[in-house]
N, C-alpha and C positions, 0 to 999 in steps of 0.2 A: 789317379783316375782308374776306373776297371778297365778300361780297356790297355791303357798303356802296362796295367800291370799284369794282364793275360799275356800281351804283347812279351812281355819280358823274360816268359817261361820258356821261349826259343833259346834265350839267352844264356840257359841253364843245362842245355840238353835234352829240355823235355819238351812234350806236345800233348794240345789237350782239343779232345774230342767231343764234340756235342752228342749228347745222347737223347734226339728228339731230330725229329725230321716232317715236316708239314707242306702242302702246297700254298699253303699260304706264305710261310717264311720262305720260300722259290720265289712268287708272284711280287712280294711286297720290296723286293731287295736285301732283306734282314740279313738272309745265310751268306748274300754277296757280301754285305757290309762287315761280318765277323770274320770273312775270310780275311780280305781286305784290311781290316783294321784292328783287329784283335790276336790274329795270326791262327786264326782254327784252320786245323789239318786232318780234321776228319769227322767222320759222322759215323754213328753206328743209333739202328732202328730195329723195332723188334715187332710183330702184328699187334702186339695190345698198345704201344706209342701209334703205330697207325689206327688201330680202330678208333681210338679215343680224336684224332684228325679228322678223320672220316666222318666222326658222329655229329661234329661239335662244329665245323666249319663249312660254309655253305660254297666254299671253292672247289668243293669237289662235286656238286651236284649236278653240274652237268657233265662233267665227266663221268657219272654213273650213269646216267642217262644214254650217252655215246655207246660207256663199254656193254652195256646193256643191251642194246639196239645191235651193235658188233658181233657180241657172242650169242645172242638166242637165238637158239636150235627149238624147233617145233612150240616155238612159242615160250621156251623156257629156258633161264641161265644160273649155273652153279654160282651162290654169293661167293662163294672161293675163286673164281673164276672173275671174277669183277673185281676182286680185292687184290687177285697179284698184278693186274691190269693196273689198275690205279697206282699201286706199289713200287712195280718193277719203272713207272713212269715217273714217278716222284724222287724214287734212285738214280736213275741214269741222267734228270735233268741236276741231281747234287753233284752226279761224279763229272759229269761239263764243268761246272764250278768252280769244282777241284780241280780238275786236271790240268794245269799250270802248275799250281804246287808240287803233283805226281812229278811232272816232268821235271822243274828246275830241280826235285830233290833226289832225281834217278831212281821213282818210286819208292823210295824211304817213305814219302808222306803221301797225304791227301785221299785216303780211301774211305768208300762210304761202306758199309757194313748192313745187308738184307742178309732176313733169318727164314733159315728151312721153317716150314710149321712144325710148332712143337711137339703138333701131335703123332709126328715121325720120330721122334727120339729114342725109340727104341727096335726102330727098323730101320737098318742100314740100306738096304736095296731100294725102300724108298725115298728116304732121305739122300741116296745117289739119282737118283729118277729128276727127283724135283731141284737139287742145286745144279745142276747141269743146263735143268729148264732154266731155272730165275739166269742163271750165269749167259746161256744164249739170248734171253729174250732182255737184256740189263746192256750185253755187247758191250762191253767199256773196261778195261785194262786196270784200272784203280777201282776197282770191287772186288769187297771182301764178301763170300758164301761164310754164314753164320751158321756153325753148327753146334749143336751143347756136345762138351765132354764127357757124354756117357761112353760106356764100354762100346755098343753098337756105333754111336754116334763116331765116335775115334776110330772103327771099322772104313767106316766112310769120308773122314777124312784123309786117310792117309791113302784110297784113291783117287781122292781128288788133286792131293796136292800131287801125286805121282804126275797127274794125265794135265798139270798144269793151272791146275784154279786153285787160287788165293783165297786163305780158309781164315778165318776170325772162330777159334775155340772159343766156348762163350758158356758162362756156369762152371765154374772152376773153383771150387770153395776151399780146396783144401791141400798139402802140400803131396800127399799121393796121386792126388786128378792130376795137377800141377806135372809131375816126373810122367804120368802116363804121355800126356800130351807131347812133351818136350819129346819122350823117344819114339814117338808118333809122330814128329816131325823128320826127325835124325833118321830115320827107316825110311820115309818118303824122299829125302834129299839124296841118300847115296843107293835109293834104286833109278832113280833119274840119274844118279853120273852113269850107273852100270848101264843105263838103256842109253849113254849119250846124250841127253837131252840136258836144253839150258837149263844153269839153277839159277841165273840170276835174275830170271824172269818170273819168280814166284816169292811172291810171300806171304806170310801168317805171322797172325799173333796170338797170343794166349790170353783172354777174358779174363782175369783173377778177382770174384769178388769182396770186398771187403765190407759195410756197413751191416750188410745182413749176419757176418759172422758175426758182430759188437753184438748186435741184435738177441742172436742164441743166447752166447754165452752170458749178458751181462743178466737175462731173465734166471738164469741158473744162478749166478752169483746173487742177485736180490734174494735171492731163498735161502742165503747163507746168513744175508745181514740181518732179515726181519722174519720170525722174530729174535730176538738179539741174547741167543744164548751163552753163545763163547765170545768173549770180549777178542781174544786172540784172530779167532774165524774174521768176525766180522773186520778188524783191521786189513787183514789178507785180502777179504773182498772186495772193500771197498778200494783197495790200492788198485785191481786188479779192471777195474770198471771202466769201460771203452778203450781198452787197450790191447783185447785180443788182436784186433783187422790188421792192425799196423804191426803188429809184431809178425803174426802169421804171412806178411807184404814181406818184408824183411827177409824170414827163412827162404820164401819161394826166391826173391831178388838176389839171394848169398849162392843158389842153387843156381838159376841160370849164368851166374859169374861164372860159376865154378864149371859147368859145362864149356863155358867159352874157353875155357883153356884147354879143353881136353884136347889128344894128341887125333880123336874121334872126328872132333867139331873142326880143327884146323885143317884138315885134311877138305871139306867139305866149303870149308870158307876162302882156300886158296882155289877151289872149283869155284867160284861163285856164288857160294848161299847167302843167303841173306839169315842175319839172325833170326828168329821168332822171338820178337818183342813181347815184353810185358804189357797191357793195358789194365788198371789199376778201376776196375768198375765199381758199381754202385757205389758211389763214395759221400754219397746222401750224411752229412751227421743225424 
């Protein structure tokens, strides 16, 4: 049955997170029931899974009505302004959900994952401004601030993780993003030993996509096979077809091992850090 065999990927070391979050799967019991019965230990959302909620379900329409009425200033309210409203209310009623999980797993598990707007990504000061916000107005211990791995983006994270908020890097396509990140965590955890501050009370994980990279590459390799002029080419390409993601999962996963043994990382992990786990996203075939 599916569910006993999601159930069973606890069984294995691993956990698997839904990547969709809705007030109707709150209201209807569904998210309770996957907790519950399937063993889901996390959630991660992004504004276009919420807009697509928002447009398509009529459970939210009085609650737009509400935040509407709440926020208008001289007769008028920013839709942005109604959407983290809605948002930030839709995450902190999944991180209640979760929060049993957080706890019996000494926050290893159970976090839900809200994204800075994208259209911050490459300004760190605001993208500091705004997770700050979503992180005070969310108030819940098991939430992950969602930020993309650009260079600015990683600016802002590693003050976040400094001053204690739990950062989900998110858009990670490649094994240089990948090493950025990791020493973007390593730099935020041993300036919290230097300022004394808890480490065991923060964590992060790194977003590593995978299906989109098949995606690139295998459009490139099609160019090899057809039209079909080197019998040799084409054999090489066609071997090579949906196999980048996984292989490119693999380098980055031999990489965070290999960090874990540093004399770096141990030093930091007998202070209390918490690894920055891999999460293995867009895994769509």
């Amino acid at each position: 049955m599916p569910n006993q065999q999601l159930a069973k990927l606890n069984d294995h070391g691993q956990r698997f997170w839904l990547d969709s979050l809705s007030r109707d799967m709150l209201d209807d019991g569904q998210l309770a029931s996957r907790i519950r019965e399937q063993g889901l230990s996390g959630i991660t959302s992004n504004p276009a899974i919420f807009a697509k909620a928002m447009a398509d379900s009529p459970a939210y329409d009085e609650r737009i009505a509400v935040a509407v009425e709440t926020l208008a200033h001289d007769g008028t309210v920013a839709a942005e302004a109604v959407y983290e409203r809605l948002a930030t209310d839709d995450v902190r009623d999944a991180c209640d959900l979760l929060l049993p999980v957080y706890e019996a797993s000494d926050g290893h598990d159970g976090f839900v994952s809200l994204e800075v707007s994208p259209h911050l990504a490459y300004d760190p000061l605001a993208t500091l401004r705004q997770a700050r916000e979503l992180w005070d107005r969310v108030g819940r211990p098991n939430l992950f601030i969602k930020v993309p791995g650009t260079p600015q983006g990683l600016h802002a994270v590693e003050t976040l993780l400094v001053d204690g908020i739990n950062v989900n890097i998110t858009l990670l396509f490649g094994r240089d993003a990948y090493e950025e990140t990791l020493q973007t965590y390593l730099r935020a955890m041993e300036q919290r030993l230097r300022d004394g501050k808890d480490l065991h009370s923060v964590a992060s994980v790194a977003s590593f996509f995978l299906s989109r990279i098949d995606t690139a590459v295998d459009r490139e390799l099609r160019q090899r096979i057809d039209p079909q002029v080197d019998a040799r080419i084409v054999a090489e390409a066609e071997a090579l077809l949906g196999r980048t993601a996984v292989a490119n999962a693999q380098l980055a996963y031999a990489r965070y091992r290999e960090v874990g043994e540093t004399e770096r990382w141990q030093r930091l992990a007998k202070a209390g850090a918490r690894p920055q786990r891999l999460v293995w996203a867009s895994t769509g075939t």
